[in-house]
N, C-alpha and C positions, 0 to 999 in steps of 0.2 A: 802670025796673029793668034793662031789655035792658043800660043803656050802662053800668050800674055790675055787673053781673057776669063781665065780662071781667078787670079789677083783681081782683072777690075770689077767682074762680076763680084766677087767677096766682098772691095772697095764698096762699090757701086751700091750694095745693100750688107751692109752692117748687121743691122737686124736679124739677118736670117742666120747667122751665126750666132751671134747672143742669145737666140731664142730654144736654138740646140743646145747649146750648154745651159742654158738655164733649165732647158727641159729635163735634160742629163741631172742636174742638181739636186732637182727638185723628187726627181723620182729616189736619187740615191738618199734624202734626207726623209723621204718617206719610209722608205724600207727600214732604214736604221732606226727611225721612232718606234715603229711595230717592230723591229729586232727588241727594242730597249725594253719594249711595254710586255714584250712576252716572254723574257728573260722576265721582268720583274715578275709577270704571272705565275713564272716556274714552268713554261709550256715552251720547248726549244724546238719542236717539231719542223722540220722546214715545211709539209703538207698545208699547216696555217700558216706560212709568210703567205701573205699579197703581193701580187706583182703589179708593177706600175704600167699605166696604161697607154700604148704610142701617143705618141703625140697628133693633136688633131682628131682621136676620139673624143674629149673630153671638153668641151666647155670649162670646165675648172682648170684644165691644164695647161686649155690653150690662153687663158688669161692669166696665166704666170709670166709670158711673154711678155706683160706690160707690168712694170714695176713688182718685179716679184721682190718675194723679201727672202731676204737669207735664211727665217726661218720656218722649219715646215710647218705647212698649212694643217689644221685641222682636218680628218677627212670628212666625207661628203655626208655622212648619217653620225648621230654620237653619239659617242665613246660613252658608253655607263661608267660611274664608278666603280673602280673596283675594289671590294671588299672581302674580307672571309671570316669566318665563324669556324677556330678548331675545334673540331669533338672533343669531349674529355675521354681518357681512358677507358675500353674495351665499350666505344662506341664506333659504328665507322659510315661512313658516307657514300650514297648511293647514287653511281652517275646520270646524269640526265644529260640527252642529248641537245643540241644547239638549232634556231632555228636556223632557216635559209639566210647567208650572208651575214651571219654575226661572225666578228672578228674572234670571239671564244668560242673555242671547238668544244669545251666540256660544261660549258652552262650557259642557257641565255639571262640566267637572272642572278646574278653571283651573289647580290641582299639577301636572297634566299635560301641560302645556304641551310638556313635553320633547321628549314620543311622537310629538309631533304637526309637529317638524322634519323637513325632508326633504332630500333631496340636490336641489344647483338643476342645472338639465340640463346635458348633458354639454357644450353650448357654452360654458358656464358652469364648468365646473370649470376648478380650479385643473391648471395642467400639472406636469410630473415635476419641473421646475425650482422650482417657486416652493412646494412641497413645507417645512416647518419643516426644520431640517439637523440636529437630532436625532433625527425619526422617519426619515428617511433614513439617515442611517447606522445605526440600530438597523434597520430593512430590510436594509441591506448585510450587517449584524454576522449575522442570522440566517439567510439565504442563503449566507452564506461556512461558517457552523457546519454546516448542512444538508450541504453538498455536502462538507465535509470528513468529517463523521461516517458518511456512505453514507447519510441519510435518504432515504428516498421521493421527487421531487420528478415525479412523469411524470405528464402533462398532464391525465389524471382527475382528480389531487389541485385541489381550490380552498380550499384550506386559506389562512385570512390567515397573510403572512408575518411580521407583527407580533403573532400569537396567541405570548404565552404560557405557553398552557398545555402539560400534558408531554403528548407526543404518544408513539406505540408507536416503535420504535425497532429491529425486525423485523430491518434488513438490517446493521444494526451488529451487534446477537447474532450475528447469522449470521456474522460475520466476526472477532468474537470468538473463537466457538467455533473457526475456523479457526487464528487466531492464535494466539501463545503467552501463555496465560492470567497466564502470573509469570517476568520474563527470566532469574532465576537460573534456573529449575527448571527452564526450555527447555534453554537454554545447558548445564545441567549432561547432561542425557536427552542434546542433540545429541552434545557429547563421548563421553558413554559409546558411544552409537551406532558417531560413527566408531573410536574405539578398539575395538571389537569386530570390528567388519568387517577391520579392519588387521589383526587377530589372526586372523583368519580366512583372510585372502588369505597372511597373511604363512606360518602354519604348511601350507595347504593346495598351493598356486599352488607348483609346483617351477619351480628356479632352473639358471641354466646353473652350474656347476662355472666356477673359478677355474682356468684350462691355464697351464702355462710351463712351456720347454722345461730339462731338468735335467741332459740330457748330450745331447751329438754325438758315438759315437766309430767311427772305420774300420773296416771289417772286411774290406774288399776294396780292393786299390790301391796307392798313386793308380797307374791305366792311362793311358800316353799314349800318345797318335795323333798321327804325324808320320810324312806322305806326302807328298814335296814333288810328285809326280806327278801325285796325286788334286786336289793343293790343303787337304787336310785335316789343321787339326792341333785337336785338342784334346784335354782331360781329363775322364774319369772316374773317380769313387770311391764303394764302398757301407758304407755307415755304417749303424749302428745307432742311432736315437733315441727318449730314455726323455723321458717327460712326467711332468710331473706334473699331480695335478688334487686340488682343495681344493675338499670338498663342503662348501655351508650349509644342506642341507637337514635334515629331520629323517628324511628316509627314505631309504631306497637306491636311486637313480639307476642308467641303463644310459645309456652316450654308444654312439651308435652307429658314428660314423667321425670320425674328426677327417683331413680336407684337409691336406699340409703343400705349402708355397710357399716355396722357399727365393729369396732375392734378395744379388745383391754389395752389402756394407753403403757401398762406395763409390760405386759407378756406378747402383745400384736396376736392375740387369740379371736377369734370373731366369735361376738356374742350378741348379736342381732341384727337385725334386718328395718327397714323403716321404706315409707314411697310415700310422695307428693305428686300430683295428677293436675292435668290440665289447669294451668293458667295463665292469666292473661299478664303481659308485664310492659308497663306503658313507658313510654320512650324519656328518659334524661329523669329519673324519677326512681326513687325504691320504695320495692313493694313488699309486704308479709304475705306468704299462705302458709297455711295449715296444712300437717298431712301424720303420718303415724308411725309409731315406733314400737318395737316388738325385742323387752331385753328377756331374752333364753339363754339358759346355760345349765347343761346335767351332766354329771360324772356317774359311772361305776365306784368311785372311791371318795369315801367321806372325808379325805384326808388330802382332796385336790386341793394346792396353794389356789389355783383362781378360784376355784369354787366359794372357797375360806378366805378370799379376799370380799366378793359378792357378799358372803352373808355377814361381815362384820361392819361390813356399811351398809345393810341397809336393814339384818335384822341382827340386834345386841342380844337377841333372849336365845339364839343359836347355840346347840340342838333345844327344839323346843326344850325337852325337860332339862335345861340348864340353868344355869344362872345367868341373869341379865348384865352383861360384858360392857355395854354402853356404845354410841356410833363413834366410829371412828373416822369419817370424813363423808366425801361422794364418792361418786364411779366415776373414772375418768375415761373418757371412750373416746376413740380416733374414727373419725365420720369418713367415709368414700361416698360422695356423688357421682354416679354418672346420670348426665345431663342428656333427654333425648330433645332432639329441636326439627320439625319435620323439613321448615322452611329454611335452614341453612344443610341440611344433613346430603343432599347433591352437591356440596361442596365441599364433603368428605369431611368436612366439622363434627367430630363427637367428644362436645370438651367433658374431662373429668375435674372434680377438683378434691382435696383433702383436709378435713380441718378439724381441730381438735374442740371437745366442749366436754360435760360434764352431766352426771344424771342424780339430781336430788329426792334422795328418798327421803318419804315422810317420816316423822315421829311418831313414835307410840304414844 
């Protein structure tokens, strides 16, 4: 009976044999998935195969026993996708280790690959040259913006200079505000400005007077001097001379002295002297004064061309005991004013002015 209860026992429960082999099955169809999955990974290690676990530890294994399926079960935690991210040349990939019970020995996050690139050493990098020539000149292009806008660029800053994002912009406000915010609305403020100021200096700031001389006329004369002993012969005459003077101010004016300078309008010899004093010159208006004139003129030589100019215009009976020659015209004299003014003269104003007029001597 020993040899025939082995069969009926087998008979007798079916099960228990199918359950072996299925368990058998199941474990060898497990291991060949993780053979398959880690060949695909590239990871042939036998260290990470998993091994199937007896039968009767598992709650999941022992329910393969009932209607298992031919194909292997999922295991019991799951399976991450697996992905990967290759470096690009003379990059490389820095290992992380796995946590407890991940099926991947060399990463628990293989999406992550990314994080896990590093810059290869600096004998290794790429130099300024060999740089793409788009991010290069988009380097250049935001350097050039930088330093034209007044950005920041002083050596604390380590800002990328291919960051796009908006950065503050401090020292351009600041120069903003300086600047003119709208060119009409400058342009039009500056104008106003200077046309105020004009208005200002123009009605304020007095002016020298407009001088020209209005009349020369004798009032003593002409005296001549002829000593043929002495060696002296010349002419004098005293004249009266009226100015004029054309105020543009808007207020009333004092000239204090006006210089006069007479000169021969031929020869530019000076042959007198003349002054007008204190007066008063009222504003948008012209005014005469009176002031005096003094024509001298002596040689050592009776035979001086101005001298012999002098006395044929104004005495014809020249030398006295001559014959009477008759006038031959005026004196034509080139006038030098200078102009004193006390109330403009802290303004470094000392106008001169030059003008030409004439002196009529009388008739015998």
């Amino acid at each position: 009976m020993g040899e025939e209860s082995t069969p009926n026992s087998a008979a007798a429960n079916p099960n228990a044999m199918g359950f072996d082999d299925r368990n058998r099955g199941a474990q060898t169809s497990r291991m060949s998935y993780y053979a398959m999955q880690m060949k695909r990974d590239g990871n042939t290690s036998p260290h990470a195969m998993p091994t199937a676990s007896p039968a009767g530890r598992s709650s999941y294994y022992a329910s393969l026993g009932q209607g298992a399926s031919p194909q292997p079960a999922p295991p019991a935690y799951p399976s991450p996708e697996v992905s990967y991210m290759y470096p690009p040349p003379g990059m490389y990939v820095m290992p992380y280790a796995a946590y407890p019970g991940s099926p991947h020995p060399y990463g628990a996050y293989p999406n992550d690959q990314s994080q896990q690139l590093q810059q290869p050493p600096a004998e290794d990098s790429a130099t300024e040259s060999e740089l793409p020539e788009g991010k290069d000149s988009r380097s250049q292009d935001r350097l050039k913006q930088e330093a034209e806008s007044g950005a920041d660029t002083t050596a604390g800053d380590s800002s990328d200079p291919l960051d796009e994002s908006p950065k503050p912009k401090r020292k351009k406000q600041g120069l903003r505000r300086l600047m003119c915010f709208a060119p009409k609305v400058c342009a039009g403020v500056t104008f106003g400005v200077l046309l105020a100021l004009f208005l200002i200096l123009f009605f304020t700031i007095p002016r020298a007077p407009n001088i020209s001389i209005s009349l020369l006329e004798v009032t003593g004369g002409p005296y001549v001097t002829y000593e043929r002993e002495k060696l002296d012969y010349g002419l004098d005459i005293r004249a009266n001379v009226t100015v004029m003077a054309k105020s543009g101010n808007f207020y009333p004016l004092t000239i204090n002295k006006i210089t006069l300078e007479g000169y021969d309008a031929d020869n530019l010899i000076k042959i007198g002297n003349g002054t007008v004093k204190n007066f008063h010159v009222r504003p948008q208006t012209n005014s005469y004064h009176n002031g005096t004139f003094s024509l001298s003129y002596h040689s050592s030589d009776q035979n001086n061309k101005i001298l012999n100019g002098l006395y044929s215009r104004c005495t014809p009976s020249y030398p006295p005991d001559g014959p009477n020659k008759g006038k031959v015209g005026n004196i034509n004299i080139r006038m030098l004013a200078d102009i004193e003014i006390d109330s403009i003269k802290w303004l470094g104003i000392h106008p001169k002015i030059a003008v030409n007029t004439e002196l009529i001597c009388p008739d015998e």
